[in-house]
CHARMM internal coordinates of N, CA and C (Angstrom, degrees):
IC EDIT
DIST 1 N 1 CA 1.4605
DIST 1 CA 1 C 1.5302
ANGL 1 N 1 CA 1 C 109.48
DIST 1 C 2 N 1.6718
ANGL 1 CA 1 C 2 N 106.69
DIHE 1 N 1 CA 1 C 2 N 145.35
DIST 2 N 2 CA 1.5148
ANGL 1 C 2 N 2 CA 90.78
DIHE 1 CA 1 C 2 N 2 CA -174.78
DIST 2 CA 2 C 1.3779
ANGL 2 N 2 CA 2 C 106.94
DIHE 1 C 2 N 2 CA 2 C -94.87
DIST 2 C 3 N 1.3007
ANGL 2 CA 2 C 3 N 144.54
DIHE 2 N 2 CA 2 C 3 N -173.30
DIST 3 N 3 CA 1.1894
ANGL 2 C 3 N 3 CA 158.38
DIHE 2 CA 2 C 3 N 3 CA -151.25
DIST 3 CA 3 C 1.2037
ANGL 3 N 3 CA 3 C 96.70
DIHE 2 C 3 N 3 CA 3 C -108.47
DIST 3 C 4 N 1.2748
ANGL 3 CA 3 C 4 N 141.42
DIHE 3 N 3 CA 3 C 4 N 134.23
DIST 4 N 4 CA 1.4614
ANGL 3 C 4 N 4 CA 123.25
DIHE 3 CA 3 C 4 N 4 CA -166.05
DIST 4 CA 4 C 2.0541
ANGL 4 N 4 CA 4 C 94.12
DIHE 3 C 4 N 4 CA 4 C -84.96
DIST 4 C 5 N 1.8123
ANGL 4 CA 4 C 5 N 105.55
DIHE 4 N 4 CA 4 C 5 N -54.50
DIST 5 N 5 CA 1.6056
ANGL 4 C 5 N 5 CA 110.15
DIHE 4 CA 4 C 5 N 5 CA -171.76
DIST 5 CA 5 C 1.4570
ANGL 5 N 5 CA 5 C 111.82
DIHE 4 C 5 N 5 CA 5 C -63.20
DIST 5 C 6 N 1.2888
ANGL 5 CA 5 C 6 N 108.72
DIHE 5 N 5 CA 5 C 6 N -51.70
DIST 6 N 6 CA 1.9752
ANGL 5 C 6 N 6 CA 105.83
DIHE 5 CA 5 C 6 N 6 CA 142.27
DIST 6 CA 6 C 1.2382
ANGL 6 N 6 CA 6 C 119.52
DIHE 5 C 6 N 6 CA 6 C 3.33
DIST 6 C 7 N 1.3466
ANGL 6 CA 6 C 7 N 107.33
DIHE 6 N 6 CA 6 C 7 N -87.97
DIST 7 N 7 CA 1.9761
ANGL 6 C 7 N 7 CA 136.39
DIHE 6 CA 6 C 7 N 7 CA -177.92
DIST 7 CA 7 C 1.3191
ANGL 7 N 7 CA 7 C 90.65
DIHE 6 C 7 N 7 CA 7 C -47.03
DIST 7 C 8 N 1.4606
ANGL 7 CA 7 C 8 N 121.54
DIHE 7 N 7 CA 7 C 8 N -59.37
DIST 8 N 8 CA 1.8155
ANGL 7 C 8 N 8 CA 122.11
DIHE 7 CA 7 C 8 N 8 CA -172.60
DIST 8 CA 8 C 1.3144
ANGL 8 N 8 CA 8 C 113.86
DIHE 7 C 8 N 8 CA 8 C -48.64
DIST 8 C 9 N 1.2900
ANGL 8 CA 8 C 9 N 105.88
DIHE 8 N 8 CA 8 C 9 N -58.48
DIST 9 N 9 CA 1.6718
ANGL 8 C 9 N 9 CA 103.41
DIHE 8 CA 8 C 9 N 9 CA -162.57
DIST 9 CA 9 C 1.6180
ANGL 9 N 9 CA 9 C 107.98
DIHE 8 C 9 N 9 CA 9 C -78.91
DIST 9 C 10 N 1.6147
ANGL 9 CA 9 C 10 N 136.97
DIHE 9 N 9 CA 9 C 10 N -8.73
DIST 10 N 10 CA 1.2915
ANGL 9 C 10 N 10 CA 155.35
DIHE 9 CA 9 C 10 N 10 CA -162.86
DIST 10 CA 10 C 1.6392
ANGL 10 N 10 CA 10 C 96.48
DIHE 9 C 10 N 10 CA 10 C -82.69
DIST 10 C 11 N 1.3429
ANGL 10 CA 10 C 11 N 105.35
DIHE 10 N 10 CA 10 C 11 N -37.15
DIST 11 N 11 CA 1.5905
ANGL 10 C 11 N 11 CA 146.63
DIHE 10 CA 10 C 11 N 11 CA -143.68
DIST 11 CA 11 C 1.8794
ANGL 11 N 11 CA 11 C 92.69
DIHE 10 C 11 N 11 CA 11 C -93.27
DIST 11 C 12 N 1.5181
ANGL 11 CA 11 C 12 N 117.51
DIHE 11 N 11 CA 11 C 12 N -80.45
DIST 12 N 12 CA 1.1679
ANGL 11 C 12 N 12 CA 119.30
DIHE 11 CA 11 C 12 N 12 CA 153.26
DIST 12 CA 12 C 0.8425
ANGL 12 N 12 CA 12 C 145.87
DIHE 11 C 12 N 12 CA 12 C -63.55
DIST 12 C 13 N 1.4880
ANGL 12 CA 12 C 13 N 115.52
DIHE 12 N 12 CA 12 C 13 N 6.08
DIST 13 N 13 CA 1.7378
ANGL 12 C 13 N 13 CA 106.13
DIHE 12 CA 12 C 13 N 13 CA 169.60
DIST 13 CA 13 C 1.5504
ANGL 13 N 13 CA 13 C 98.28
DIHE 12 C 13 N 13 CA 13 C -100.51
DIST 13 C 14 N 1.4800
ANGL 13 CA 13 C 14 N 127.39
DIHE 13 N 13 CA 13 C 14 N -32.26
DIST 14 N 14 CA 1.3311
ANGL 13 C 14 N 14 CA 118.27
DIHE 13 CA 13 C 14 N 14 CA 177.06
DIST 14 CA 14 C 1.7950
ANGL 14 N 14 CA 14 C 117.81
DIHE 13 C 14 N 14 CA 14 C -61.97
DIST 14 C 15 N 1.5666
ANGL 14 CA 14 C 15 N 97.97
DIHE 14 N 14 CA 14 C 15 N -45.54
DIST 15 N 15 CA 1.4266
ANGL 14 C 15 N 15 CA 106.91
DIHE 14 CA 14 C 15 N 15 CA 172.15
DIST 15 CA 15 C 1.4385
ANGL 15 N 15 CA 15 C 105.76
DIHE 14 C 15 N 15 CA 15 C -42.80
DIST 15 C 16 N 1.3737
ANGL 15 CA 15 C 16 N 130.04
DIHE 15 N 15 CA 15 C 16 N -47.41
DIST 16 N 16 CA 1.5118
ANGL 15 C 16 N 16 CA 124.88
DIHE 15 CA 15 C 16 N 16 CA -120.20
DIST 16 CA 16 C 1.2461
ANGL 16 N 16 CA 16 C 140.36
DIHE 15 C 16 N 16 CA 16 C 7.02
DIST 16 C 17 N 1.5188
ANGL 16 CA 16 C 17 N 93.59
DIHE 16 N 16 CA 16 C 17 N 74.38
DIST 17 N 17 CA 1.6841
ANGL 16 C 17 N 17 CA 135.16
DIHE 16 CA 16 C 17 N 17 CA 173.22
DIST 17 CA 17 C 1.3332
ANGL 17 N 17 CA 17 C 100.11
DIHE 16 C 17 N 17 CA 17 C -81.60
DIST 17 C 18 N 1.1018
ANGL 17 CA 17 C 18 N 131.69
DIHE 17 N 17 CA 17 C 18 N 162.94
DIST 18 N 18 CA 1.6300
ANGL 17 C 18 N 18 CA 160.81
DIHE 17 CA 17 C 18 N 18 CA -167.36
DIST 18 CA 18 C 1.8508
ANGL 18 N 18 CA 18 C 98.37
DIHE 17 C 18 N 18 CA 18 C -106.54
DIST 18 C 19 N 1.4126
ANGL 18 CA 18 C 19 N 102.30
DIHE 18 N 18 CA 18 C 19 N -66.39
DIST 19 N 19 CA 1.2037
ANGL 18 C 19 N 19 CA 108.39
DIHE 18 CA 18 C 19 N 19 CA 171.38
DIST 19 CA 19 C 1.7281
ANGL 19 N 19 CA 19 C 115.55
DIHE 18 C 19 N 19 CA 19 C -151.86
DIST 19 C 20 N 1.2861
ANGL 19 CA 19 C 20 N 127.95
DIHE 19 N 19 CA 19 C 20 N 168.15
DIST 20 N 20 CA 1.5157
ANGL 19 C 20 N 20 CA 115.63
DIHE 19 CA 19 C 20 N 20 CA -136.28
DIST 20 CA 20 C 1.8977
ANGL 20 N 20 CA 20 C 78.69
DIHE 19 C 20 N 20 CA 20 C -151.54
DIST 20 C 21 N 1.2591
ANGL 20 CA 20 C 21 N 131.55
DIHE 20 N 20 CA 20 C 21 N 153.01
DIST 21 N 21 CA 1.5762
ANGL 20 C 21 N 21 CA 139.35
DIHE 20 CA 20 C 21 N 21 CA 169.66
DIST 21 CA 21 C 1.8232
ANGL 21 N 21 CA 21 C 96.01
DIHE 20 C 21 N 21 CA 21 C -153.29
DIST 21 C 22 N 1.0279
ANGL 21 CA 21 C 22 N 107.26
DIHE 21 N 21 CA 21 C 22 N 156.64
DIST 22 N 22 CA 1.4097
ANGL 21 C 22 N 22 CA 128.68
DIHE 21 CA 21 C 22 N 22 CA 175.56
DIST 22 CA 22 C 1.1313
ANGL 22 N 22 CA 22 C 113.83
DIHE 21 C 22 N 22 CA 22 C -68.18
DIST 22 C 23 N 1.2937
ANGL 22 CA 22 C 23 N 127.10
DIHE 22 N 22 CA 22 C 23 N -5.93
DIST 23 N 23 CA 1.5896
ANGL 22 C 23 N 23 CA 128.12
DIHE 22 CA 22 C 23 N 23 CA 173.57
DIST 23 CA 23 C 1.4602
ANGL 23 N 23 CA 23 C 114.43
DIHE 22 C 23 N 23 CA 23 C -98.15
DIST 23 C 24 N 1.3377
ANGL 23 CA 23 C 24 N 120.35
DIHE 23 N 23 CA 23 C 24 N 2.13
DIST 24 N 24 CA 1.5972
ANGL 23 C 24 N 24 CA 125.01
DIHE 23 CA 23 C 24 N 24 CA -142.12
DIST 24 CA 24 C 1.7256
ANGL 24 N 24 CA 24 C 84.14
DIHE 23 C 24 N 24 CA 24 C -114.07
DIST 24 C 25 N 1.5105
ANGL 24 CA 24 C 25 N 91.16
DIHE 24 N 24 CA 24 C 25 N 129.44
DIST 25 N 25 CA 1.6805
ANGL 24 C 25 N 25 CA 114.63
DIHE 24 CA 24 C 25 N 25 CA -165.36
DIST 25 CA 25 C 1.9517
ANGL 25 N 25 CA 25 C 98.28
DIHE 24 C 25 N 25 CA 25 C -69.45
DIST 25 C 26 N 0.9907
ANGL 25 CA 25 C 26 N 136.85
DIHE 25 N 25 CA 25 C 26 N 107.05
DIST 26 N 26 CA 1.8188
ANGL 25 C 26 N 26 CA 138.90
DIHE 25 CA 25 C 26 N 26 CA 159.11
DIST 26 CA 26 C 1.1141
ANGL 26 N 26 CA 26 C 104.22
DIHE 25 C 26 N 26 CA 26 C -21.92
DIST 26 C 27 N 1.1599
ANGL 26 CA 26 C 27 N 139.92
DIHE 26 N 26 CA 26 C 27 N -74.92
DIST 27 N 27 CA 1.8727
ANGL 26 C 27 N 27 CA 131.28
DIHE 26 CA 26 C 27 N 27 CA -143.47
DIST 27 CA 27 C 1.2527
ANGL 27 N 27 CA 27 C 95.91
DIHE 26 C 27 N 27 CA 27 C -123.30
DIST 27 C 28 N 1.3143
ANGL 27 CA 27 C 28 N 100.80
DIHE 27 N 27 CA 27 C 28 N -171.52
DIST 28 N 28 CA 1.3737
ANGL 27 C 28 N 28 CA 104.33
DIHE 27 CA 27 C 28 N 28 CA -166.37
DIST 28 CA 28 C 1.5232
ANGL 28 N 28 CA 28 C 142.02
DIHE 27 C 28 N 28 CA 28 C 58.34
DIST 28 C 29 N 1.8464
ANGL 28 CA 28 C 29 N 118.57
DIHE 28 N 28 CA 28 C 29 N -123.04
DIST 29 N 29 CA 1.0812
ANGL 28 C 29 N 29 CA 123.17
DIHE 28 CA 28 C 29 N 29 CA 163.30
DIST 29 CA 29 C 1.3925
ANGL 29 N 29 CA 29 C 121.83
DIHE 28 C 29 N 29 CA 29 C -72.99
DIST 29 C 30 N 1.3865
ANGL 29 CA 29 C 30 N 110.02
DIHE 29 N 29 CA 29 C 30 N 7.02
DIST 30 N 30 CA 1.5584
ANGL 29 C 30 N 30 CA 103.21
DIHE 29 CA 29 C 30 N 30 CA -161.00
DIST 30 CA 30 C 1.8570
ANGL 30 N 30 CA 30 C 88.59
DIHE 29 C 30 N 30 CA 30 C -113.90
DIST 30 C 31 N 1.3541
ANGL 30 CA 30 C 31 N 106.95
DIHE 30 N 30 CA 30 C 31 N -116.59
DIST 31 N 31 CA 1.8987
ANGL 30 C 31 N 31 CA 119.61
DIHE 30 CA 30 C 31 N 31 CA -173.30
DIST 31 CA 31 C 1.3568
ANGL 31 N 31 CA 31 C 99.23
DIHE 30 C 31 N 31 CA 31 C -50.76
DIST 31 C 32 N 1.4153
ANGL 31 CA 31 C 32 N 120.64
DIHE 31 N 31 CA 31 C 32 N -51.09
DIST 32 N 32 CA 1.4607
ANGL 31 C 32 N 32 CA 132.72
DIHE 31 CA 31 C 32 N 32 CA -171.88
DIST 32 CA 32 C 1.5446
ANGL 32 N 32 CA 32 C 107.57
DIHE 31 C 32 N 32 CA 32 C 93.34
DIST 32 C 33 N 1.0718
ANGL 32 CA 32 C 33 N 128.43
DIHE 32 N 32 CA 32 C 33 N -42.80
DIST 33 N 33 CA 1.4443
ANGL 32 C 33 N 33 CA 154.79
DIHE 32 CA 32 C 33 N 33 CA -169.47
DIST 33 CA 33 C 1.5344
ANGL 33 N 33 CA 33 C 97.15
DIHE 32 C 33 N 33 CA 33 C -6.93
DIST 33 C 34 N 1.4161
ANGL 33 CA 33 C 34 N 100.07
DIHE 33 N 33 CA 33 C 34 N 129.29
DIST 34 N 34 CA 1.8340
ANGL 33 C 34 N 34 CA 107.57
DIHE 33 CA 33 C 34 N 34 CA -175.35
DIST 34 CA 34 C 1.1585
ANGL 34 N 34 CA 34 C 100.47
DIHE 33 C 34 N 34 CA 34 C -72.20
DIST 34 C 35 N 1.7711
ANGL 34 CA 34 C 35 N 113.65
DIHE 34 N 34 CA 34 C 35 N 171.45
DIST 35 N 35 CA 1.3114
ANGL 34 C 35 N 35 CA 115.96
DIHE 34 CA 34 C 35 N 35 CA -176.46
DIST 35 CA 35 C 1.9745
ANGL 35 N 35 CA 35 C 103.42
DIHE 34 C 35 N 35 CA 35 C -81.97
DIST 35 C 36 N 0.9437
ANGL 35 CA 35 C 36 N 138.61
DIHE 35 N 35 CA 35 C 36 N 0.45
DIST 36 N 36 CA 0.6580
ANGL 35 C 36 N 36 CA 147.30
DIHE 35 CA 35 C 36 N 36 CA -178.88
DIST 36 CA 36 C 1.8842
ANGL 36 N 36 CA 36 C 122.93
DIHE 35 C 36 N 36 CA 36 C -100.71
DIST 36 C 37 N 1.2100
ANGL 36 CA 36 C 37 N 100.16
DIHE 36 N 36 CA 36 C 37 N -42.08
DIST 37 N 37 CA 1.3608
ANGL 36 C 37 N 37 CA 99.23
DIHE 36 CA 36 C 37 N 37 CA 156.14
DIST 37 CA 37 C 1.7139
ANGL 37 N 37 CA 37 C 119.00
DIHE 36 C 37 N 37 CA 37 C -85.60
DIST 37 C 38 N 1.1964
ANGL 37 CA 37 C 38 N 113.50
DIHE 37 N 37 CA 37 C 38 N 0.97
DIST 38 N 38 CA 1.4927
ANGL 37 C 38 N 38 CA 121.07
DIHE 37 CA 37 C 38 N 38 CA 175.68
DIST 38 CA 38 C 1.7590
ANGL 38 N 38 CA 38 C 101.70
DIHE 37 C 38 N 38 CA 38 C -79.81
DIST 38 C 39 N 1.5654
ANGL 38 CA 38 C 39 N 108.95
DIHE 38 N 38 CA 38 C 39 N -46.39
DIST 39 N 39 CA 1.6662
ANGL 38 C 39 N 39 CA 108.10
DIHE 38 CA 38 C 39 N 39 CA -159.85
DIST 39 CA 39 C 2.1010
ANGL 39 N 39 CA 39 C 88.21
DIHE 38 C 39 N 39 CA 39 C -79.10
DIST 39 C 40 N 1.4183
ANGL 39 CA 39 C 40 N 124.21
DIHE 39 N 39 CA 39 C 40 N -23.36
DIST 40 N 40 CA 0.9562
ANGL 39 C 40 N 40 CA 103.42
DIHE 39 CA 39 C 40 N 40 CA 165.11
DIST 40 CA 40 C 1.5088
ANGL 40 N 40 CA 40 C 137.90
DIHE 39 C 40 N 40 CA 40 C -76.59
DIST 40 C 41 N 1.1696
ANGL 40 CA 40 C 41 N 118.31
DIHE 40 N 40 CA 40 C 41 N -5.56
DIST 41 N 41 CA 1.3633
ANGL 40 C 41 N 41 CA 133.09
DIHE 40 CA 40 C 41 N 41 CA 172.28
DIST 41 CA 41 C 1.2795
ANGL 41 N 41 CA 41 C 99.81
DIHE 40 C 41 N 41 CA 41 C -84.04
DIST 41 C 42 N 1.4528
ANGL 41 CA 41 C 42 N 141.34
DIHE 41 N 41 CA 41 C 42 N -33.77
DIST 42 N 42 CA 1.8565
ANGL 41 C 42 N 42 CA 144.79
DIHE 41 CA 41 C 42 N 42 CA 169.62
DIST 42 CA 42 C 1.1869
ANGL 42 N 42 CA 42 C 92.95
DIHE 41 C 42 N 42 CA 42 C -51.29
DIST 42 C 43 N 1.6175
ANGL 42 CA 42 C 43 N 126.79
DIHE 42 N 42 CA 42 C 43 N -63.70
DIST 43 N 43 CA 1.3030
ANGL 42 C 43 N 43 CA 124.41
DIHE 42 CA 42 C 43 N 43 CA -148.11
DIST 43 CA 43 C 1.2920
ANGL 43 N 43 CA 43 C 111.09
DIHE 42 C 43 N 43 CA 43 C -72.62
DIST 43 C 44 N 1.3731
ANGL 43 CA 43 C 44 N 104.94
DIHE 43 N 43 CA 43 C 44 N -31.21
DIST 44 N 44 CA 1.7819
ANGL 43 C 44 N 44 CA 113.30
DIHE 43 CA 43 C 44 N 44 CA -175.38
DIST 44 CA 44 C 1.8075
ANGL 44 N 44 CA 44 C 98.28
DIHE 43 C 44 N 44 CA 44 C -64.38
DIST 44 C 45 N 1.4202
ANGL 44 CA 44 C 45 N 111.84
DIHE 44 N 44 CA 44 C 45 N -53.51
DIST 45 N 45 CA 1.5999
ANGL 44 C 45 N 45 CA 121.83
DIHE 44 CA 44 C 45 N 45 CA 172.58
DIST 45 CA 45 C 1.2611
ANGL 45 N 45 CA 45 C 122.96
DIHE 44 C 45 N 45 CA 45 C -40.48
DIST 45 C 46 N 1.6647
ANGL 45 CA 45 C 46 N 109.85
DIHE 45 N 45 CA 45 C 46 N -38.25
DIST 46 N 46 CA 1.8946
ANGL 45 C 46 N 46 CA 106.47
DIHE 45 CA 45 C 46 N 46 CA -172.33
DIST 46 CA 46 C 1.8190
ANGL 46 N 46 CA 46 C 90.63
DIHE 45 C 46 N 46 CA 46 C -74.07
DIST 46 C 47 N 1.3450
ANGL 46 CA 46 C 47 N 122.05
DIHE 46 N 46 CA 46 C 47 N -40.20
DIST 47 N 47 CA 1.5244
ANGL 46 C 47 N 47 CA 124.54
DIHE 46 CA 46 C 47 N 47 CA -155.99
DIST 47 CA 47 C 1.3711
ANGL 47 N 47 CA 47 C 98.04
DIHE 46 C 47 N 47 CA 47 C -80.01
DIST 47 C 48 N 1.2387
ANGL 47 CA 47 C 48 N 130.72
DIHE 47 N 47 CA 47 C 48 N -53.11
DIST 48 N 48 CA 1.6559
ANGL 47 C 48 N 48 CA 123.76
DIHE 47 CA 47 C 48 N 48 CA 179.72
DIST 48 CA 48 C 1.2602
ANGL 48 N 48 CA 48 C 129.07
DIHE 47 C 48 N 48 CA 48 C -54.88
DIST 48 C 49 N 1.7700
ANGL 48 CA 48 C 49 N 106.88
DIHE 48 N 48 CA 48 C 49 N -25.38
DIST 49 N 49 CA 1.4467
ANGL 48 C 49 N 49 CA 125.38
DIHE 48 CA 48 C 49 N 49 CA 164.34
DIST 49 CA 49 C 1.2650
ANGL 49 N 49 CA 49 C 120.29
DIHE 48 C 49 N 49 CA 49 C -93.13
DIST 49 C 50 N 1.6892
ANGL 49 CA 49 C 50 N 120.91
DIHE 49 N 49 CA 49 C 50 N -16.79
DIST 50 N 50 CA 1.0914
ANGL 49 C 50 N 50 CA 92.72
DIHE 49 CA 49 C 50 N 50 CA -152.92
DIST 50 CA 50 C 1.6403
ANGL 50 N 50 CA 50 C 138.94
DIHE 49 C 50 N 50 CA 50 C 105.67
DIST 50 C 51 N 1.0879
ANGL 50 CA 50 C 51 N 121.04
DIHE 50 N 50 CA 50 C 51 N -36.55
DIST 51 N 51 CA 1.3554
ANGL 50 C 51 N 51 CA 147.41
DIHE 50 CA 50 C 51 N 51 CA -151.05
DIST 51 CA 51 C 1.3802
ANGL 51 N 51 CA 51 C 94.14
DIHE 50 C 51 N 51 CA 51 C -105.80
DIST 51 C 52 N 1.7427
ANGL 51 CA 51 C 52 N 100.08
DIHE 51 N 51 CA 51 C 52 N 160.50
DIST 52 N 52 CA 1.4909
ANGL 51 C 52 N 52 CA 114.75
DIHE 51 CA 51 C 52 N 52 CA 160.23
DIST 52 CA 52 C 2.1551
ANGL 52 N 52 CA 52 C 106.38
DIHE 51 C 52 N 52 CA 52 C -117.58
DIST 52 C 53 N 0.9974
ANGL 52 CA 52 C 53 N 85.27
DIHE 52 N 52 CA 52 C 53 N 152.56
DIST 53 N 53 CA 1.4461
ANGL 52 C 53 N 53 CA 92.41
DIHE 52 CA 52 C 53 N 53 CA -178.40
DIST 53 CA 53 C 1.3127
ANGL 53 N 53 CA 53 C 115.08
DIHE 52 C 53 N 53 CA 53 C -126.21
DIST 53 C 54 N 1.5153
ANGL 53 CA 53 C 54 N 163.39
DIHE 53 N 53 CA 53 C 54 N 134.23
DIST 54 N 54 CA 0.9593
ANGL 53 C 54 N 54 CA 154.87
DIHE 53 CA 53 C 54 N 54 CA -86.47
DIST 54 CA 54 C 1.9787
ANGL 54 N 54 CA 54 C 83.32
DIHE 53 C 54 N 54 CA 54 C 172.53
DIST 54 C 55 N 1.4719
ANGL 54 CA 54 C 55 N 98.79
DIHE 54 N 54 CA 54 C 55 N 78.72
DIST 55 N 55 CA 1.4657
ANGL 54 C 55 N 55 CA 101.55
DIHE 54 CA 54 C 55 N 55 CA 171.36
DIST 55 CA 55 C 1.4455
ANGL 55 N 55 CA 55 C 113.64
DIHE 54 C 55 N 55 CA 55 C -48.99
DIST 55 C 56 N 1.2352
ANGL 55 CA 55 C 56 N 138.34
DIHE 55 N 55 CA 55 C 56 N -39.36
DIST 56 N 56 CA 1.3229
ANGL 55 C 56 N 56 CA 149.84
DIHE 55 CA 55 C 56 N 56 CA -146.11
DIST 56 CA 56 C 1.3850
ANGL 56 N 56 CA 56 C 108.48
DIHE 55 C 56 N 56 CA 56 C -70.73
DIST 56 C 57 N 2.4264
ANGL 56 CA 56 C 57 N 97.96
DIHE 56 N 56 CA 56 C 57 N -38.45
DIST 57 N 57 CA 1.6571
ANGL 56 C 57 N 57 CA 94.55
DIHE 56 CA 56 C 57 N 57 CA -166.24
DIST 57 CA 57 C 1.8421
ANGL 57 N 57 CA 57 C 90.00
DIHE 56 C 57 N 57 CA 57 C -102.97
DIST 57 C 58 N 1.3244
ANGL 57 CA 57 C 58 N 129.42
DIHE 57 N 57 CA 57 C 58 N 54.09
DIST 58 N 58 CA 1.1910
ANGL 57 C 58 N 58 CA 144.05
DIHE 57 CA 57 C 58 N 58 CA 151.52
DIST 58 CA 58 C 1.6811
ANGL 58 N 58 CA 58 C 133.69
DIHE 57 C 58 N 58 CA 58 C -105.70
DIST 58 C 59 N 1.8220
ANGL 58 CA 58 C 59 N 103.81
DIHE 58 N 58 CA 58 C 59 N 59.50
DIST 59 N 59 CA 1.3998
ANGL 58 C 59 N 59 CA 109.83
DIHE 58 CA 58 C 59 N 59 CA -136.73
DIST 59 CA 59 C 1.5357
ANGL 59 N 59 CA 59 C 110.80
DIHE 58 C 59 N 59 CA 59 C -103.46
DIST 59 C 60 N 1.1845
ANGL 59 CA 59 C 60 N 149.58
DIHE 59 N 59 CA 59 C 60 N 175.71
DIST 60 N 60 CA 1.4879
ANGL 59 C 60 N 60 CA 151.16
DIHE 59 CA 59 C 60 N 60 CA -162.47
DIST 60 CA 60 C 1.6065
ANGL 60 N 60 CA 60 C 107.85
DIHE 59 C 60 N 60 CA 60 C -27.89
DIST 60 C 61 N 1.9073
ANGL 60 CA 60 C 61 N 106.85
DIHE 60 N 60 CA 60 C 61 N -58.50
DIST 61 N 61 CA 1.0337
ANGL 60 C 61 N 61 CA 110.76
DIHE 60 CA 60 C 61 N 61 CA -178.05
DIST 61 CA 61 C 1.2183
ANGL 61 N 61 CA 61 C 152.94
DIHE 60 C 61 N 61 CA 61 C -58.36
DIST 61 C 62 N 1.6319
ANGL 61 CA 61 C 62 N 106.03
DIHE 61 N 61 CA 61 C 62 N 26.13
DIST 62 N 62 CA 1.3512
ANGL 61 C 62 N 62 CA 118.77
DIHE 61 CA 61 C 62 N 62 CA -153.34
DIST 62 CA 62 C 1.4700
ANGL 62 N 62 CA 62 C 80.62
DIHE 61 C 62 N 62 CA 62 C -139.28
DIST 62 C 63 N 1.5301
ANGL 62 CA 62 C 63 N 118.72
DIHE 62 N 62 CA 62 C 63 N 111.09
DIST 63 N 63 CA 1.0727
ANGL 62 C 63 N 63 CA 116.03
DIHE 62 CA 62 C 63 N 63 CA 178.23
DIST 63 CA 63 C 1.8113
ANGL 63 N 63 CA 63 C 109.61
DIHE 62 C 63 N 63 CA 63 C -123.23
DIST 63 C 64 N 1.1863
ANGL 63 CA 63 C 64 N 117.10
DIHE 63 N 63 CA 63 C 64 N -26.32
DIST 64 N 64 CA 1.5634
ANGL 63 C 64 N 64 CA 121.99
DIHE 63 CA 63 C 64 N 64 CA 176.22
DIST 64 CA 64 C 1.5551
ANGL 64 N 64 CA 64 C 106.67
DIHE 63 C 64 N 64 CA 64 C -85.62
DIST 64 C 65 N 1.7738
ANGL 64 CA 64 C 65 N 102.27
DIHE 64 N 64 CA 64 C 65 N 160.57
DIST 65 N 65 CA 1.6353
ANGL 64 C 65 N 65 CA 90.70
DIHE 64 CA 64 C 65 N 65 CA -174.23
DIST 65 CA 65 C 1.9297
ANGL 65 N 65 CA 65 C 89.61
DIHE 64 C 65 N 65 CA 65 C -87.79
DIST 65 C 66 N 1.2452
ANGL 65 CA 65 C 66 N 131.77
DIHE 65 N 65 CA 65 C 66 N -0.96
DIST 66 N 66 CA 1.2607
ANGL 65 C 66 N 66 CA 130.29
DIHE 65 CA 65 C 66 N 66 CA 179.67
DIST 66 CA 66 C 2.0327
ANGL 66 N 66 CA 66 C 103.80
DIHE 65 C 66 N 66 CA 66 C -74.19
DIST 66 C 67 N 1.0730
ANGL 66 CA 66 C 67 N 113.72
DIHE 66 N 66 CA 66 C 67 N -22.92
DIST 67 N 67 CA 1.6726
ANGL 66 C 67 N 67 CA 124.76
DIHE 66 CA 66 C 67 N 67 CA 175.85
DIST 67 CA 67 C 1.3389
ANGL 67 N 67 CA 67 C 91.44
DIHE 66 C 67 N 67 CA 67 C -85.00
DIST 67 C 68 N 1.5112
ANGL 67 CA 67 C 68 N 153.18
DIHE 67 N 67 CA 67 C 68 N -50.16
DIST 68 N 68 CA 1.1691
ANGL 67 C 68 N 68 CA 135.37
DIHE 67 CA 67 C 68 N 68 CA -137.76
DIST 68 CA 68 C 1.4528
ANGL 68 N 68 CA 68 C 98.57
DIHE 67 C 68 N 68 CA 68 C -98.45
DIST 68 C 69 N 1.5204
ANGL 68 CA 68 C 69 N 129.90
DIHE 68 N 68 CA 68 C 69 N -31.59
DIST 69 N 69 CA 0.5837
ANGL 68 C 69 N 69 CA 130.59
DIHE 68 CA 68 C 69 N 69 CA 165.75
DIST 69 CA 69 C 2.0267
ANGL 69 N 69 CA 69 C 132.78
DIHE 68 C 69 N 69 CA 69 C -69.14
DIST 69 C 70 N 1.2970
ANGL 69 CA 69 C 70 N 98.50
DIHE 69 N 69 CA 69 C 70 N -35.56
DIST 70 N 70 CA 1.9479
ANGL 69 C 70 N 70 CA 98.89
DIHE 69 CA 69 C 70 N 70 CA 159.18
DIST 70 CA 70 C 1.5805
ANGL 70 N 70 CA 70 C 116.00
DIHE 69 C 70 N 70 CA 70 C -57.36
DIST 70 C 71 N 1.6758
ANGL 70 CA 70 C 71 N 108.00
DIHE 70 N 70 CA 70 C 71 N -37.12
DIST 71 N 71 CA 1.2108
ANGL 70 C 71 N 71 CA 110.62
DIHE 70 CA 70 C 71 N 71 CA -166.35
DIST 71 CA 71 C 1.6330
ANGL 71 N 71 CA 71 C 119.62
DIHE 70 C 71 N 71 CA 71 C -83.14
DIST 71 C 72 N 1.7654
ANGL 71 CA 71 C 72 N 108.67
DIHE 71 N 71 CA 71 C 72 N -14.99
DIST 72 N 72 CA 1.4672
ANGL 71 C 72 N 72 CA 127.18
DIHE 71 CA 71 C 72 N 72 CA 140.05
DIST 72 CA 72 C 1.4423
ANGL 72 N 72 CA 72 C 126.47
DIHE 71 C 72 N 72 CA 72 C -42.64
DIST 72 C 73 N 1.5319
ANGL 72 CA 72 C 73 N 100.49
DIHE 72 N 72 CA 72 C 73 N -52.81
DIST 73 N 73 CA 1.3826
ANGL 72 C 73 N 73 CA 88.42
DIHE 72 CA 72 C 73 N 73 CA -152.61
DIST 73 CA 73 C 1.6255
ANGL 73 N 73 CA 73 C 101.87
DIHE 72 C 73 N 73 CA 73 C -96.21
END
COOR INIT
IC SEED 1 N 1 CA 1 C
IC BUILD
């Protein structure tokens, strides 16, 4: 299981967000977070957990970091 404040701060330090909530939209108008600093925040996630993550099934419909994270864990 992942750590939920874990996931947060993994979450905001790649973003470089100030501060980060589970309702707060990823791309765009919201974190913005490049796709590139996004697959590095995965990679930091499979190694801190442990885990493998399967970028592929991380698809349009996941727009809050509160979705990306259910669909993690």
């Amino acid at each position: 299981m992942v750590d939920q404040s874990k996931f947060l701060e993994l979450l905001k330090k790649h973003a470089r967000a100030e501060q980060i909530s589970m309702d707060d939209t990823i791309f765009g108008d919201g974190l913005n977070i490049s796709s590139v600093r996004f697959t590095e925040f995965i990679m930091d996630l499979e190694e801190e957990f442990d885990m493998d993550i399967d970028i592929d099934d991380l698809d349009t419909s996941i727009t809050k970091v509160g979705q990306l994270y259910e669909r993690i864990c």
